[in-house]
C-alpha positions as CSV (number, residue, x, y, z in Angstrom):
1,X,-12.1,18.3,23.1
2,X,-13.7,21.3,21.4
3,X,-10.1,23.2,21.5
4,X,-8.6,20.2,19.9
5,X,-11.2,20.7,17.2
6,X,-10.7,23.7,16.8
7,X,-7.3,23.6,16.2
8,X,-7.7,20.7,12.9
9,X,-10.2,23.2,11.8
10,X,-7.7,26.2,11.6
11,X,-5.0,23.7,10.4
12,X,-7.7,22.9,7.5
13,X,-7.9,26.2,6.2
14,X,-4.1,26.4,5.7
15,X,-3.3,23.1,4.8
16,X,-6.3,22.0,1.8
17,X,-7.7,18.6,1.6
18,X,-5.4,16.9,4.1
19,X,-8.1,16.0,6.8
20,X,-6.4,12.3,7.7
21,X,-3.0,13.8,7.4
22,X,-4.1,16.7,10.3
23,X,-5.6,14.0,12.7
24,X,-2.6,12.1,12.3
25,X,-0.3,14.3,13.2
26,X,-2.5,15.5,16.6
27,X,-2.4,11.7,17.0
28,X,1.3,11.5,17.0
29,X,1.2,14.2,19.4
30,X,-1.1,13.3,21.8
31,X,0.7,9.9,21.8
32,X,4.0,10.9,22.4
33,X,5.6,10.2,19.0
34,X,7.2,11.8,15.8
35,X,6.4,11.9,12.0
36,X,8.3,11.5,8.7
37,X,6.5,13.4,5.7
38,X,7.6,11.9,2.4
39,X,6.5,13.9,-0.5
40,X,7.9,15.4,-3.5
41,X,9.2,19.2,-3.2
42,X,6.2,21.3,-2.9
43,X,3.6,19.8,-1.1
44,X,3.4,21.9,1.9
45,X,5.3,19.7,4.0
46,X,7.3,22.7,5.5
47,X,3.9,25.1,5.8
48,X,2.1,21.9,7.5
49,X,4.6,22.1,10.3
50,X,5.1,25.7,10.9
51,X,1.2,26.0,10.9
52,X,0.8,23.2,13.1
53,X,3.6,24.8,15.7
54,X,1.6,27.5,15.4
55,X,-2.0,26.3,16.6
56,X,-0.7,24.6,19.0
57,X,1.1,27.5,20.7
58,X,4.2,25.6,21.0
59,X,7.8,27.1,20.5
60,X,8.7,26.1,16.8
61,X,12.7,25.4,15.2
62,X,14.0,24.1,11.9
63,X,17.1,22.7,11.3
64,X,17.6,22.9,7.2
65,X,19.8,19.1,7.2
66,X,22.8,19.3,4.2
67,X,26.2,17.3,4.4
68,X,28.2,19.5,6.4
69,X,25.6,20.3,9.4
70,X,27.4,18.7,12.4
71,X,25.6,16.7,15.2
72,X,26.5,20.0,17.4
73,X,24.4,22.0,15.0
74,X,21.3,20.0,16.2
75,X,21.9,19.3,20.0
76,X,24.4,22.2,21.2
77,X,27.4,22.9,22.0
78,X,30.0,25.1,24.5
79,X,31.8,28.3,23.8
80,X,34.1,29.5,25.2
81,X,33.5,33.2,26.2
82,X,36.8,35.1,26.3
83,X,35.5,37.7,28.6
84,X,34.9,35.4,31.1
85,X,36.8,32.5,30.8
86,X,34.6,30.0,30.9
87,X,32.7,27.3,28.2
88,X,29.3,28.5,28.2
89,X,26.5,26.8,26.9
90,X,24.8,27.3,23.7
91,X,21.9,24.5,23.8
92,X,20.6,23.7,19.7
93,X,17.0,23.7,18.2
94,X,15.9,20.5,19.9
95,X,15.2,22.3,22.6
96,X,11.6,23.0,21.5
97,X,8.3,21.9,21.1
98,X,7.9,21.5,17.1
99,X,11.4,20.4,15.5
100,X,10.9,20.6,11.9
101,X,14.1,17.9,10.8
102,X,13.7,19.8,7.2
103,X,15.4,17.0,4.5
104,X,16.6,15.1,7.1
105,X,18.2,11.7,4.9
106,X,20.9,14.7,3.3
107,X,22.7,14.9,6.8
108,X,25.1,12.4,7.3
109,X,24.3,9.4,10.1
110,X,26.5,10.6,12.5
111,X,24.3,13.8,12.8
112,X,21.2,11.9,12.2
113,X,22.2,10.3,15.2
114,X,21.9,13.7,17.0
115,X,18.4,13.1,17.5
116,X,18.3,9.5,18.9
117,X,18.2,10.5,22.5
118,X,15.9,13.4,21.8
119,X,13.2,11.5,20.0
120,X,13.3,9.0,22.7
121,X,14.3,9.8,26.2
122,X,13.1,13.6,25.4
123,X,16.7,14.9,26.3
124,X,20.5,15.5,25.2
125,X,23.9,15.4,26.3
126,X,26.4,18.1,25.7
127,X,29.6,17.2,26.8
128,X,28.2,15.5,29.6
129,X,25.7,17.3,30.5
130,X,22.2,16.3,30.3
131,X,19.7,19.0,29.4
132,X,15.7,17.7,29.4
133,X,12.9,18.5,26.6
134,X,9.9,19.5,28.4
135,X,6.3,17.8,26.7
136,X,5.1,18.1,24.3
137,X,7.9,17.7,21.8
138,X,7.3,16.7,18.1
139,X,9.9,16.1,15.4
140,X,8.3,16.7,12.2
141,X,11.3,15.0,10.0
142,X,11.0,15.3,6.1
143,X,12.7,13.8,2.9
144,X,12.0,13.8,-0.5
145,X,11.5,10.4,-2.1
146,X,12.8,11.6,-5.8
147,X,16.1,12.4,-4.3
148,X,17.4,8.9,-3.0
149,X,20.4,8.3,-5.3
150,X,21.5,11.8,-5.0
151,X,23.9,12.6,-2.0
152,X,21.5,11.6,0.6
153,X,21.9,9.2,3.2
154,X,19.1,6.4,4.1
155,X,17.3,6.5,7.7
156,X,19.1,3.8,9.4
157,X,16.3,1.1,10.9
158,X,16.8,2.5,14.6
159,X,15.7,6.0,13.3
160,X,13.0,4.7,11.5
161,X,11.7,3.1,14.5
162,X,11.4,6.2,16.2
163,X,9.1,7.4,13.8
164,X,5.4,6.8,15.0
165,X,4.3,7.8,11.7
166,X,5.8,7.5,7.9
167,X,3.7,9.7,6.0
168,X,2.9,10.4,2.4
169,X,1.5,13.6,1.9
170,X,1.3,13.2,-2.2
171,X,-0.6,15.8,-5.0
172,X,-3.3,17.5,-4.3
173,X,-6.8,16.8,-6.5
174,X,-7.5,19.0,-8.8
175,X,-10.2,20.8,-7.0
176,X,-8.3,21.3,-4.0
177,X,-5.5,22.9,-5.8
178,X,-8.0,25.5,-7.4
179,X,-9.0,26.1,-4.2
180,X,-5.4,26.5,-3.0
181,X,-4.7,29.1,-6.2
182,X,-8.4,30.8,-5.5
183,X,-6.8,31.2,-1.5
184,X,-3.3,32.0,-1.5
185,X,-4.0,34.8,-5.0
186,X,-4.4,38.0,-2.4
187,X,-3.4,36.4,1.2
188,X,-1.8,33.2,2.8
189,X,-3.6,32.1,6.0
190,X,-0.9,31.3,7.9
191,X,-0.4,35.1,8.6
192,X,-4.1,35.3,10.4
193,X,-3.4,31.5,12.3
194,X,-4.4,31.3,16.0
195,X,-3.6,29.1,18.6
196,X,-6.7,26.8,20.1
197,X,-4.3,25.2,22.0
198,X,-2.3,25.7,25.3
199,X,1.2,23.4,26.0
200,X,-0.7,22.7,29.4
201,X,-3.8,21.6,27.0
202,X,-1.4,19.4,25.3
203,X,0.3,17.9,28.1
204,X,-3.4,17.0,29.7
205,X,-4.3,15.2,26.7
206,X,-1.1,13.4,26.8
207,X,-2.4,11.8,30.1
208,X,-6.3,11.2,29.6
209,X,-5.6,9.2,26.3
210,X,-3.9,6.4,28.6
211,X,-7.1,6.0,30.4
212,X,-8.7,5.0,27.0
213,X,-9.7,1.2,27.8
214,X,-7.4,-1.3,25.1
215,X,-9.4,-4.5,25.2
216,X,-8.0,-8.1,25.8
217,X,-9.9,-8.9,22.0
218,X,-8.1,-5.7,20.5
219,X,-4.8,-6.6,22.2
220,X,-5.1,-9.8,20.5
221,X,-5.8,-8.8,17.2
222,X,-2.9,-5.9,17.4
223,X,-0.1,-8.9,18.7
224,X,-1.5,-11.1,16.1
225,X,-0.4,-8.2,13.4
226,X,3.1,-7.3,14.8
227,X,3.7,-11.7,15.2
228,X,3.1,-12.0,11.3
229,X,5.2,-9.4,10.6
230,X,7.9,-11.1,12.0
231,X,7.0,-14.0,10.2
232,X,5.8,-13.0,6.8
233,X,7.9,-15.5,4.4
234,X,9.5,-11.8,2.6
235,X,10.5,-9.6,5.9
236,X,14.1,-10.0,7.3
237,X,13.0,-7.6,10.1
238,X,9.7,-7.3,11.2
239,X,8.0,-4.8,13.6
240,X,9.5,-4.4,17.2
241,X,8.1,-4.2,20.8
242,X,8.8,-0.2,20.4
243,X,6.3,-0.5,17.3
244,X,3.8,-2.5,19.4
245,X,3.6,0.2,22.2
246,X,3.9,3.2,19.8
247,X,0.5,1.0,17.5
248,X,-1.3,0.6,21.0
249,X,-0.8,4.5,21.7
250,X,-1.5,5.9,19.1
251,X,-5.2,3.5,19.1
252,X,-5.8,5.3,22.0
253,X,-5.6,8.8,20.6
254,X,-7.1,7.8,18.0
255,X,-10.1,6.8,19.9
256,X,-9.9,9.6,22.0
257,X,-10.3,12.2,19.1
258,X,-13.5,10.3,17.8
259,X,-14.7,11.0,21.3
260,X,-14.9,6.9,22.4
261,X,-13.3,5.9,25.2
262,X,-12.4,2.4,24.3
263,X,-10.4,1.4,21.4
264,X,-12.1,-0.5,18.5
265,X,-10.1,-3.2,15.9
266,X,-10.6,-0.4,13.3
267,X,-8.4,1.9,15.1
268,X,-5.7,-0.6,14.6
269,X,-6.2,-1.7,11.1
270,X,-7.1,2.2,9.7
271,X,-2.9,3.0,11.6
272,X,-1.0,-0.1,11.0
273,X,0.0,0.9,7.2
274,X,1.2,4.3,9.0
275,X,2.9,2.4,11.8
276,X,4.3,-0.6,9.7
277,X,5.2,0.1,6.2
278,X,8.6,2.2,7.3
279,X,9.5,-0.1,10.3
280,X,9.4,-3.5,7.8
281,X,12.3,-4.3,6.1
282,X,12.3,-7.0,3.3
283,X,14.4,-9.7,2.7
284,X,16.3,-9.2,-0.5
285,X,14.2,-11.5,-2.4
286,X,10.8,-10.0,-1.0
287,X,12.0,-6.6,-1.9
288,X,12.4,-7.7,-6.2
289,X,9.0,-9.1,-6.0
290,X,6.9,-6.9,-3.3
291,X,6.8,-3.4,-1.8
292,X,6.9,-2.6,1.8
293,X,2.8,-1.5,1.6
294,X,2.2,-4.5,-0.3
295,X,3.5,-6.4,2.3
296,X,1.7,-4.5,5.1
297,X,-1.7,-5.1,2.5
298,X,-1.3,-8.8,2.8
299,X,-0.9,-8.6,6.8
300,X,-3.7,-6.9,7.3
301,X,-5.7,-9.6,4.7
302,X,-4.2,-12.3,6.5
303,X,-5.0,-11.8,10.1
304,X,-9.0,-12.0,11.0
305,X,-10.4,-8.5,11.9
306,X,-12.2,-9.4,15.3
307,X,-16.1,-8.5,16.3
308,X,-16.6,-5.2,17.0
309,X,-15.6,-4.5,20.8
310,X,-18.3,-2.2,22.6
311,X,-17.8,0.1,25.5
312,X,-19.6,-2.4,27.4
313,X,-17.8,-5.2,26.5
314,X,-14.0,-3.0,26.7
């Protein structure tokens, strides 16, 4: 746990005033999922990923998504080696640790789709041949919000849901931003960034947060979320059992990184706008008259927090 901490802490002094943003994203790891950053250009979404490959000590590729990458450009492909005579293969950037999925809605969906067995099964297929992803492996996918209308192509619902997280990183405050000038005038602390973490580290977390105890009362409350969704009067689609599990897991790490070994309703209700809002989809007439966090607002208003659930009582 002290490494762990260690690690936000360096993450902190690279990436300013983004606390929540930095435990989520060792949440998604510990849990076994993958993050979308929206955020207009310049917010750091590239240096947040790079620095968090970094601290982690994990092997770290980037894939810059345009129109014409192929779907081989992500996974792999075989060559054929004139000196031998034979296909030899070339495996892609998914084979990593940290896959930064840079602008990922300007590919096209066929090589969006490059990444659905990755992100899922943690493997790939290249001409038949399976090649495996060792743990931990994070894609760090991001898109720019101002750029919808212009040659980009919309995350298709299965990709979203593959997605743990949908996060907004948004502006900094005023004072952070000084301090960001005030910082970066005469160095950038990504050069001096140290691991605090090992992949071994990583991979042990990955286990102990399945020990953390998930109450029969906070079961209850996180079904009673996901079964409204489904039947909110403006959602078409509302969130599936891969949304449950990934909402359960990521409770647990949660609780794990504020040292409890039991998960309480507020673990639940401070994720679920995280784990919803990019998962929902609206029906056409709830889209004109609400947003997707609007919607996740009223779910969470809706359905009764539950008494606080003690380590005794987990």
């Amino acid at each position: 746990m002290e490494k762990l901490n260690q690690a936000k802490e360096k993450l902190n002094r690279v990436i300013f005033g983004k606390e929540e943003i930095v435990d989520l994203l060792f949440i998604a790891l510990i849990a076994g999922g993958h993050v979308l950053l929206e955020s207009v250009p310049g917010t750091g979404k590239t240096k947040l990923a790079k620095s968090f490959a970094k601290v982690i000590d994990g092997k770290f590729n980037r894939v810059q998504f345009t129109p014409d990458v192929l779907p081989s450009d992500v996974t792999g492909i075989r060559i054929f080696n004139p000196k031998t005579q034979e296909f030899e293969l070339n495996v892609g950037p998914v084979v990593t640790n940290i896959l930064l999925a840079d602008e990922i809605n300007r590919a096209t969906p066929k090589t969006q789709s490059s990444l659905l067995e990755v992100m899922e099964e943690y493997q790939t297929t290249i001409d038949g041949e399976t090649i495996k992803v060792d743990a931990p492996f994070l894609v760090i996918a991001t898109q720019n919000p101002v750029e919808n209308n212009y040659g980009t192509f919309p995350l298709p619902e299965a990709q979203l849901d593959r997605f743990l997280f949908k996060i907004d990183l948004g502006y900094p405050s005023m004072e952070e931003e000084k301090h960001i000038l005030h910082t970066y005038r005469t160095d950038d602390p990504f050069a001096s960034l140290r691991a605090s973490l090992t992949l071994e580290n990583i991979r042990g977390l990955q286990e102990e947060i399945k020990q953390i105890t998930v109450s029969d009362v906070v079961t209850d409350y996180l079904v009673a979320l996901v079964k409204y969704s489904r039947e909110h009067t403006d959602v078409e689609l509302g969130i599936s059992p891969r949304g449950t599990l990934a909402l359960m897991r990521a409770a647990q790490a949660r609780a794990y990184i504020e040292q409890r070994d039991y998960v309480r309703p507020d673990d639940i209700k401070a994720l679920v706008p995280y784990v919803f809002e990019h998962r929902l989809i609206l029906s056409m007439e709830g889209s004109i008259k609400k947003t997707p966090s609007q919607v996740v607002g009223e779910i969470l208003t809706e359905v009764e927090v539950p008494v606080e659930v003690g380590a005794d009582q987990a």
